[in-house]
N, C-alpha and C positions, 0 to 999 in steps of 0.2 A: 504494500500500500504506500501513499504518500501521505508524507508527515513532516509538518512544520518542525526542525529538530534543535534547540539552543544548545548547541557546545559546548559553551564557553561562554561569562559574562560578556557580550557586547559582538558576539558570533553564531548566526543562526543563516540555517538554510533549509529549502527543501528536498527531502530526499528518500528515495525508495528504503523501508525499512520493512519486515517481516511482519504480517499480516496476527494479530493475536489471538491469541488461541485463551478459548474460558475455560478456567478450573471448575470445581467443586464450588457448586454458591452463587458462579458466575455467569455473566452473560458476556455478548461483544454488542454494540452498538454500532449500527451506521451511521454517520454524525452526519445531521445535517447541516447546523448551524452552532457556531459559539461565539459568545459576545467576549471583545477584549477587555479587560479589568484592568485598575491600576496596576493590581498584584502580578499581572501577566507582564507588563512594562518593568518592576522592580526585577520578578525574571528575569528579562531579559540582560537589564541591567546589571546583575551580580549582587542586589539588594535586598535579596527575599533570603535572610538565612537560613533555613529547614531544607532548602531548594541542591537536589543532588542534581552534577551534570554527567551528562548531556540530559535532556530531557524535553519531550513533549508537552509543552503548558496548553490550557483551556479547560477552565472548570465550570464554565455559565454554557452548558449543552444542551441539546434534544436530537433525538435521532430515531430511530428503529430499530427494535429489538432483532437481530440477524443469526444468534445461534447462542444454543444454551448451554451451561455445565451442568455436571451433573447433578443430583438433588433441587433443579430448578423447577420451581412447582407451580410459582404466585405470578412468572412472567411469563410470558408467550411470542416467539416469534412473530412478527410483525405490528406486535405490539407499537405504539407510538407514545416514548416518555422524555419527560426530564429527569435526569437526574441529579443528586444530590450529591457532592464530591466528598464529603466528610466522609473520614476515616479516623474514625478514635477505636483505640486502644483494647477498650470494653473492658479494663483491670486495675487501671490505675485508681486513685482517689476521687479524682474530680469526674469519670465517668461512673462510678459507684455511688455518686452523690447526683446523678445525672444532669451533670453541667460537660458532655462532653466536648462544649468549643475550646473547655482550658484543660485538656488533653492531658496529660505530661510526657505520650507519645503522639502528639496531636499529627495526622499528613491528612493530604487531599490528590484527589486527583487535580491532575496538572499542575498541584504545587510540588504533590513529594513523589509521588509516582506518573507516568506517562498520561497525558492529561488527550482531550478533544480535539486541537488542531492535526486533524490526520483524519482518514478516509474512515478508519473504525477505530473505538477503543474499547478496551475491557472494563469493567463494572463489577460492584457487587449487585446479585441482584436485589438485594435489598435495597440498596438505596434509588431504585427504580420508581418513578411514581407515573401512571400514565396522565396522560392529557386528555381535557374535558374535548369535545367534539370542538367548542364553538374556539377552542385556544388552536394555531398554526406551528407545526414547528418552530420557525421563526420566531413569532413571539414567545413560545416557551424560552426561550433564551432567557427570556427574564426573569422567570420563576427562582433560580439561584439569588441576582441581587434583592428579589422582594422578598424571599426569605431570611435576609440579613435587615432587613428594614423589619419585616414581622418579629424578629427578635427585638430590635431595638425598642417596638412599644411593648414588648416583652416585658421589658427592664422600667418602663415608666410607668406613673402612677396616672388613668387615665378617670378622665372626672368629664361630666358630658357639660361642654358650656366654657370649657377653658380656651385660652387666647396663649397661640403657638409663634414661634418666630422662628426660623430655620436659615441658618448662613448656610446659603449655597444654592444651587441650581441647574447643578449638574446629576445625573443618574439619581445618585441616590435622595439627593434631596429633593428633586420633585413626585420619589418615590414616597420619601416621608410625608412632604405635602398632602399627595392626596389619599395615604393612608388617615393622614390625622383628618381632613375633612369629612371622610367615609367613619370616625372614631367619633362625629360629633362635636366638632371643633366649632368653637363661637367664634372665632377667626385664626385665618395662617398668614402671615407676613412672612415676604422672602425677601432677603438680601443676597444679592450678587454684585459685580463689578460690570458684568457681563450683559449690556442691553439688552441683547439678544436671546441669553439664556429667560433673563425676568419677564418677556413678549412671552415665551412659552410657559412658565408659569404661572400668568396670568391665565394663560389658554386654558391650564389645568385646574382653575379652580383656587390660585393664591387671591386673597381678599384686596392683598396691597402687597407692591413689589417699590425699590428702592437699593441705590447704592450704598445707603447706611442707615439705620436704623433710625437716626436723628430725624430722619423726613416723617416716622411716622407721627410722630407726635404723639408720645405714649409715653411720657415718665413714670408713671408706676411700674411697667413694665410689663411681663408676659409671665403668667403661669409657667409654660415650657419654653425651652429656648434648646433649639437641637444645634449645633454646629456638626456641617455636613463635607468642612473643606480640609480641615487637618490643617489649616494654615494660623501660626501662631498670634497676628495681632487680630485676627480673626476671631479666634477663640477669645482672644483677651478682651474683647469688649462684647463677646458673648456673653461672659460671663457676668458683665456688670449689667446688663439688663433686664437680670432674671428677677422679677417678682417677690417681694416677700413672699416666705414660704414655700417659692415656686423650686423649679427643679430645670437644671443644668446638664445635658446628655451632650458626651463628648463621641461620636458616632463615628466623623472621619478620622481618614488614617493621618497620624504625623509623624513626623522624621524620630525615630526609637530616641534620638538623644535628646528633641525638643524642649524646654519646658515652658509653661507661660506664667504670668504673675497672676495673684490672685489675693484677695482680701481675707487672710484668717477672721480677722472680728465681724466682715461683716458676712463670712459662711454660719460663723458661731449668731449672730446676733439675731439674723433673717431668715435662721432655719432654712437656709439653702440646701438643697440637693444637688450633690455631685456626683453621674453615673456613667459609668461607660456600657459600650455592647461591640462583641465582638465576633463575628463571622455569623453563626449558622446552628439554633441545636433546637429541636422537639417543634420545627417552625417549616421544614421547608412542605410539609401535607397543606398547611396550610395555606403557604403562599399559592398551592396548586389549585385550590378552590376560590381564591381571593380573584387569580385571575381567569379564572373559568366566570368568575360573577361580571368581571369589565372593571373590576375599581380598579385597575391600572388600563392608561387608555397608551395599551401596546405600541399600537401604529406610529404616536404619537412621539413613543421615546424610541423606536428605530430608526435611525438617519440614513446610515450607511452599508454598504455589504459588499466584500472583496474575496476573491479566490485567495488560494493557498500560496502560490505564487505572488500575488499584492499585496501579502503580509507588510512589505518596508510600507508599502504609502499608506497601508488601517494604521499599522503605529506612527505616522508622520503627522496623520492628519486626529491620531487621541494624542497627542503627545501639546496638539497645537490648538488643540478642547474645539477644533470640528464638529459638528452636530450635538449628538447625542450619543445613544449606543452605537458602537459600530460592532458589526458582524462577519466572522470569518465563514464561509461557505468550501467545506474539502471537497464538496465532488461540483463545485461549478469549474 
């Protein structure tokens, strides 16, 4: 088959590699499609440390189920799913307390093992989940990031009537948006730098968009405040917006050595909540029926789609925050 193959940090190419064969438990997938992630870029980059090389990245898939291992019972050849890249452990501490996103053997496909950018890839079948009729392969691509987005209101404390604020505008944060609208939100404000980006979250159902929050004219502040960009003065005046009482979700990713300032007295004084949420765990079933229902408007966050071969110009043009989701297609 052909597969996208990274080398080497800052070295990849396409190239005929040997076709996988499912064990015991397993399936192979036909990949249809898979969306590029930041994590897919750190890949490539040499920035994801769990990340063995050489390696095939792509973990936001959907494909066809194309042959089974053995004791395969729940999944069926031509079956049509998304699937779930988590790979925990199932022994350590934090999967015996069923938080398996903090692992202590934490992998994924296409992070720690050969991932979707290839014509097929292997699977457990468990973490197979089919697709409602009205969802397209294509848009199952999504199912992976709204599954990390359904964790993150996983982690927050959801009250019907609260006023949300979300830095960011890209993937995931217009994901968060219009979950928290579909959660019953008395308003969602977005901030971006990015015109363009806040035209489409408008489209989606943001209340009010703005390059800084100061336009909206709201000093008491917001119940929730999600920051969606991982970018440090970002967070840092995220954090000063939050609400008495309210609660502070640090959601994007930022650089492992970042850190940002913040008010000890007035976390102590205003009974601020500070939470993170990270990757994927008891959420991605859910993401399956959330977009089988349309409360994410697919179409909407799809931009782009490149063959296997145009891999350099989908990462030139995520790299240069182009559209929206971009998607790798192995058998166009």
């Amino acid at each position: 088959m052909r597969a996208l193959v990274v080398e080497t940090p800052g070295k990849f190419s396409v190239q005929t590699v040997p076709d996988p064969t499912p064990g015991p438990g397993e399936v192979v997938v036909a990949v249809a499609a898979v969306g590029i992630c930041g994590t897919d870029v750190h890949i490539v980059d040499g920035e994801f440390a769990p990340t063995p090389y050489p390696i095939i990245p792509g973990h936001e898939f959907t494909g066809e189920v194309v042959a089974l291992g053995a004791g395969v019972s729940a999944v069926h050849e031509g079956d049509k799913v998304a699937v779930d890249p988590s790979l925990f452990c199932g022994a350590c501490h934090y999967c015996a307390i069923g938080r398996g996103n903090l692992c202590e053997n934490w992998g994924a496909i296409g992070d720690t093992v050969d991932g979707a950018m290839a014509q097929y890839v292997k699977v457990p079948a468990a973490n197979c989940h089919r697709l409602p009729e009205s969802v397209s392969l294509a848009q199952g691509t999504l199912v992976e990031p709204l599954s990390c987005a359904v964790h993150g209101f996983d982690k927050l404390p959801r009250h019907l009537g609260a006023h949300y604020l979300i830095y960011g505008a890209g993937t995931m944060g217009l994901m968060m948006l219009q979950l928290a609208a579909h959660a019953g939100a008395a308003s969602v404000s977005v901030v971006d730098l990015n015109a363009g980006r806040l035209e489409v979250a408008q489209r989606l159902g943001a209340d009010a968009v703005a390059a800084s929050a100061d336009a909206f004219g709201r000093p008491q502040g917001w119940e929730v405040v999600i920051d969606c960009t991982g970018v440090v003065p970002a967070i840092e005046d995220a954090l000063t917006r939050v609400r008495r009482g309210g609660t502070f979700q640090q959601f994007g990713v930022a650089p492992s050595g970042a850190t940002a300032r913040i008010s000890p007295f007035r976390v102590y004084n205003d009974e601020i909540t500070i939470v993170g949420s990270m990757a994927v765990v008891h959420s991605f079933g859910r993401a399956v029926e959330l977009m089988g229902k349309g409360v994410v408007d697919a179409d909407t966050m799809i931009t782009h789609s490149f063959g296997l071969d145009e891999f350099p110009e989908a990462l030139r043009a995520f790299r240069e925050g182009v559209g929206r989701k971009i998607q790798i297609r192995p058998a166009a």
